[in-house]
C-alpha positions in Angstrom: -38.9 -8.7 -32.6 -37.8 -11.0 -35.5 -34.5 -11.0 -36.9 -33.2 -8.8 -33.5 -31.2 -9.7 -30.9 -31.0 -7.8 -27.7 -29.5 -8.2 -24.1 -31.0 -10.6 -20.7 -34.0 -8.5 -19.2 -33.2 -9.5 -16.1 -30.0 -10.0 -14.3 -31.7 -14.1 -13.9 -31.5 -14.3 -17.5 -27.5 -14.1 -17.5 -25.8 -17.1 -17.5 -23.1 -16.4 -15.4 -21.4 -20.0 -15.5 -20.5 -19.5 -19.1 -18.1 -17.8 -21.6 -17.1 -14.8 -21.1 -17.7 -15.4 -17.8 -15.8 -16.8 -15.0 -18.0 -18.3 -12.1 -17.5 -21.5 -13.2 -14.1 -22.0 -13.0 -14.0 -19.9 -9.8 -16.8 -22.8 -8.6 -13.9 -24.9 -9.8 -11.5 -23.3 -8.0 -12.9 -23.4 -4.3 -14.5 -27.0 -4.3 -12.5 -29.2 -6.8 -9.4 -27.4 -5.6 -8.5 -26.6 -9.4 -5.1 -25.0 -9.7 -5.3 -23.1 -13.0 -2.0 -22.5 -15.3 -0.7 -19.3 -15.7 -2.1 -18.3 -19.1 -5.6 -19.4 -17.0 -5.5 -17.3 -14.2 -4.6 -14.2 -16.4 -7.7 -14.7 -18.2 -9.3 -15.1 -14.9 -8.0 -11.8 -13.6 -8.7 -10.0 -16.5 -11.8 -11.1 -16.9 -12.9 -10.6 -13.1 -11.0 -6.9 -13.0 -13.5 -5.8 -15.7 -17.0 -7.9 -14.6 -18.4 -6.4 -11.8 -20.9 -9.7 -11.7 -18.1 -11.8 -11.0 -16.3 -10.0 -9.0 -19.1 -9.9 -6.9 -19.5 -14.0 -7.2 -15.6 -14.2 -6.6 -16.2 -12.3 -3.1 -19.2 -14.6 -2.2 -17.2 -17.5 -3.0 -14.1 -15.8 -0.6 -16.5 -15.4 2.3 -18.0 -18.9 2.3 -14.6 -20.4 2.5 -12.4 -18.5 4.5 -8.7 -20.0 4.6 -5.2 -18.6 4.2 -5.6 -19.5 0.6 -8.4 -17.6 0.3 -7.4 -14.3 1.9 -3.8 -14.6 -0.2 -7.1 -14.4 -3.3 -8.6 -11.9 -1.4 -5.5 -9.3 -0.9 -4.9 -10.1 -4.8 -8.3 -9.1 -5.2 -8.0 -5.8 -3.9 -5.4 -5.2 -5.8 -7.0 -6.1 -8.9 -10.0 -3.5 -7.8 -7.3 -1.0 -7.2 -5.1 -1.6 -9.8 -7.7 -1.3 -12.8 -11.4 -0.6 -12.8 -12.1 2.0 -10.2 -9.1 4.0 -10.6 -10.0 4.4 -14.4 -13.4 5.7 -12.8 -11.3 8.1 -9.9 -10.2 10.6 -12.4 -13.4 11.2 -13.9 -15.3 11.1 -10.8 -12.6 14.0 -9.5 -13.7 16.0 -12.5 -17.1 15.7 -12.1 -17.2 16.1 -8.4 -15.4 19.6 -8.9 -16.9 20.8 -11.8 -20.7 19.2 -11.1 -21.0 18.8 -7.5 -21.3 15.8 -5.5 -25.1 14.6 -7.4 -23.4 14.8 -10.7 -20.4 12.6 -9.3 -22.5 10.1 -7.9 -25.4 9.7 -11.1 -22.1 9.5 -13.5 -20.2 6.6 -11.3 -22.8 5.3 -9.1 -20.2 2.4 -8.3 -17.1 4.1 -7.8 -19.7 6.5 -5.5 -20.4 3.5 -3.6 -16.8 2.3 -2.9 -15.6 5.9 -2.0 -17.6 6.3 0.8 -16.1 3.1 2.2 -11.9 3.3 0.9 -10.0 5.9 2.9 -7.6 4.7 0.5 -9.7 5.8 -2.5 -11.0 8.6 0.0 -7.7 10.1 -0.1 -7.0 9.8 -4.1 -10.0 11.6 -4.6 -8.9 14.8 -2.5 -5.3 14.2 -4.1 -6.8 14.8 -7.6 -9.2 17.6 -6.7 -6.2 19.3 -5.8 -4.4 18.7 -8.8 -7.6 19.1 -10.9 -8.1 23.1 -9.3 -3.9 24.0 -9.4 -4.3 23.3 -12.8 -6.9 25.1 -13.6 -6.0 27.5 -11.5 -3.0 27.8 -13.6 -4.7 27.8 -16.9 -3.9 24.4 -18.2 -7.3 23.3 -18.7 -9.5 23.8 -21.3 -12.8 24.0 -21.1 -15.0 21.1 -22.1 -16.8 23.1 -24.3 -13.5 24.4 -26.1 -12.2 20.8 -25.8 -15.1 19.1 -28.1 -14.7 21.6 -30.1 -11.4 20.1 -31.9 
């Protein structure tokens, strides 16, 4: 493959300790005690509210050293989880879910899939939105997809 680039093969081929991502300053964080600026900890949070990979480190990191600290990071956390990247994925799981059945859902947001069957929260939103999705139907104010591609 001369001349092409292409992506790790294996999740051991990322290097997760360097830019764009994040573990390393989390790494920071929990044993040096780093206390990153503002401008810092924005790009940490945006960062770790759209890389599932270090979210996942973040929570590791969190469970190894539990501490008020940490749980104050923690509840921020779920908020950040909340806040951004799976309710972008709730609508369309809502839509697929009443349109495709539960299979479809699940094969279209295999993570969001995952988290629903533990977040009453989420739980909850899901039914909400199903609601909303067949009264508006219902009501004639959806358009087909078909019709929808279409202009």
């Amino acid at each position: 493959m001369k001349g092409k680039t292409r992506g790790p093969s294996r999740m051991s081929d990322l290097d997760l300790f360097s830019f764009p991502h994040v573990v390393d300053d989390l790494t920071r964080l929990f044993k040096e005690g780093w206390q990153p600026e503002p401008e810092e900890f924005a790009r940490l949070e945006n960062h770790i509210a759209t890389c599932t990979l270090c979210l996942e480190n973040l929570s590791i990191l969190l469970l190894a050293n539990k501490g008020t600290q940490e749980q104050a990071i923690l509840n921020q956390l779920k908020e950040i989880l909340h806040g951004k990247r799976l309710l972008e994925d709730l609508s369309g799981y809502a839509d697929t879910l009443e349109r495709l059945g539960r299979r479809a859902a699940r094969k279209e947001y295999p993570r969001f899939a995952e988290h629903v069957k533990l977040c009453k929260v989420c739980q909850k939103e899901v039914e909400i939105t199903r609601k909303l999705i067949r009264e508006a139907d219902k009501d004639g104010l959806l358009v087909p997809a078909e019709e929808a591609s279409r202009r």
